[in-house]
Every structure is written in structure tokens, then in C-alpha cells.
N, C-alpha and C positions, 0 to 999 in steps of 0.2 A: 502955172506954178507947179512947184516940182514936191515933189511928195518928200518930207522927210524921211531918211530910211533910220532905224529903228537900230539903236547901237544893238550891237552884239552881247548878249547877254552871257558869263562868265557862269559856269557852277560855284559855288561856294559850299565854303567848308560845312556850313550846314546841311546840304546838298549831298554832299558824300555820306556825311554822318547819321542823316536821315534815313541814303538807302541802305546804310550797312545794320541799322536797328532793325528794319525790314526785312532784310537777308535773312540776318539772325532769327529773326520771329518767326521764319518759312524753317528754319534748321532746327526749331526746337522744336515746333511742331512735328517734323519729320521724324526728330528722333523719342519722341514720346509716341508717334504712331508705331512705331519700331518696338521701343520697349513694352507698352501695350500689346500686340502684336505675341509679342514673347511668352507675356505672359499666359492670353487667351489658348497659345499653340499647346503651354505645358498643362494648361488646365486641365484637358484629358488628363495624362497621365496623373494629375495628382488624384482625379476620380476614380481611377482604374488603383492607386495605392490605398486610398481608401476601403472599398470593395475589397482588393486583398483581406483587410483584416477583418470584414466580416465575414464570419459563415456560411448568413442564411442567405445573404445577398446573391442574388442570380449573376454574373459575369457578363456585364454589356460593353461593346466598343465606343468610346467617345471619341473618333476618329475627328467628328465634325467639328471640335475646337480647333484642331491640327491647319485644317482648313482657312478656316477666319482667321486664326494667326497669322498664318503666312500669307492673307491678303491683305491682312494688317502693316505687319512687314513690308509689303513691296506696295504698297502705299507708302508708306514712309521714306524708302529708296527714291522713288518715282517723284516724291514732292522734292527731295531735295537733290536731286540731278536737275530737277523745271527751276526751282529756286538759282542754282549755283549757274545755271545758262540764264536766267532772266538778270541777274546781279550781275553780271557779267557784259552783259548787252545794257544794262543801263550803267555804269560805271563808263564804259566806251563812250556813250553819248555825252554822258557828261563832260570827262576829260575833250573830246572834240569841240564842246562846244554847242552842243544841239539842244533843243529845250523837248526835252523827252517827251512824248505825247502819252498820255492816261493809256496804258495797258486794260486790255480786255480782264473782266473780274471771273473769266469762266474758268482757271485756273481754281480760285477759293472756292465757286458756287461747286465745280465737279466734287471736289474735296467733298466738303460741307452734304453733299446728294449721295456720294459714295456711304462714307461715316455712318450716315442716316440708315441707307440700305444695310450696312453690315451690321449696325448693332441693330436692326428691326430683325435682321436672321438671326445675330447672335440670340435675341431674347427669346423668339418664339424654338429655338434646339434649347436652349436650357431649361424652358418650360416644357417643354417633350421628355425630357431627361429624367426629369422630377419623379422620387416614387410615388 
């Protein structure tokens, strides 16, 4: 007896619309790391404005926020260039035809272990910071 072969199974419109919600969730993410980011980098300077208009206050560099921003930032670049190439490569399988296989989740866990690390530095410089 001969093995039934297995119709071809079509994407549907649910399919697409699923993975563009997904997309989307990886781009808002990216760009709230982005705008976060932004803000941590200005942080310094608004410390250093501060300072200004005290007197007694000593003149210290908070270069260190400068930093975390702008790995904040290209965190945020980084997720959504992997985002807009991963969306990309499963929209092609789709339209082909292919029943996409579960993507590795070490994409979100890097994220997620990154995040962690930055705001465990970020908290222990602002608690250095502190008069």
C-alpha cells in the first residue's frame, strides 16, 4: 500500500497577518530600545546641567550614561535589521509554500540577557553617582 502524500499545504491570510504582528512587535521593540537609549545617553548631560547651577557641587563626568545609550541604541538597530531579515525569510517561505519550521528563540533570550546586563550596569553607575 502506498502512503498517502500529504496535500500541500497553502499559507493563509492569517499566516501573513500573523507574521507581520510579529514583525511589527520586533520594530517596536527596537525602536523603544532606540528611544530609551537616547534618553540614558542625554542623561549625563542633563546631570552635568544640573551641577552647573550649583556652586558647591564638585564637577564630575557622567561620560558613563554616554556609553549605555549608545548600546542601547545599537541594540535597537541590531534587533531590527535581525527582525526585518528574519520577516523577510519567513514571508518567502510562506509565499513558496514551505510550512516554516519554529525558529531558534536565542534571538529574544540574547535580547532579554543583554537588557538584563545593561540595566544591572546601568543601576550599579547611578548608584555610584549618588552624593
Amino acid at each position: 500500500m502506498e502512503r498517502p502524500t500529504e496535500p500541500e499545504q497553502k499559507a493563509g491570510l492569517s499566516d501573513f497577518l500573523a507574521a507581520e504582528r510579529t514583525f511589527l512587535a520586533w520594530i517596536r521593540t527596537g525602536l523603544a530600545l532606540m528611544g530609551f537609549g537616547f534618553v540614558v545617553a542625554r542623561f549625563g548631560l542633563f546631570l552635568q546641567q544640573i551641577q552647573a547651577f550649583r556652586a558647591t557641587a564638585p564637577q564630575r563626568g557622567y561620560g558613563l550614561s554616554l556609553w549605555f545609550g549608545t548600546a542601547l541604541i545599537l541594540a535597537g538597530v541590531l534587533l531590527n535589521i535581525l527582525a526585518g531579515s528574519r520577516h523577510l525569510k519567513l514571508v518567502r517561505q510562506l509565499d513558496g509554500g514551505e510550512i516554516p519550521r519554529s525558529h531558534p528563540v536565542a534571538q529574544a533570550v540574547a535580547l532579554a540577557f543583554f537588557l538584563a546586563a545593561v540595566g544591572l550596569a546601568m543601576s550599579i553607575y547611578f548608584v555610584s553617582i549618588r552624593e
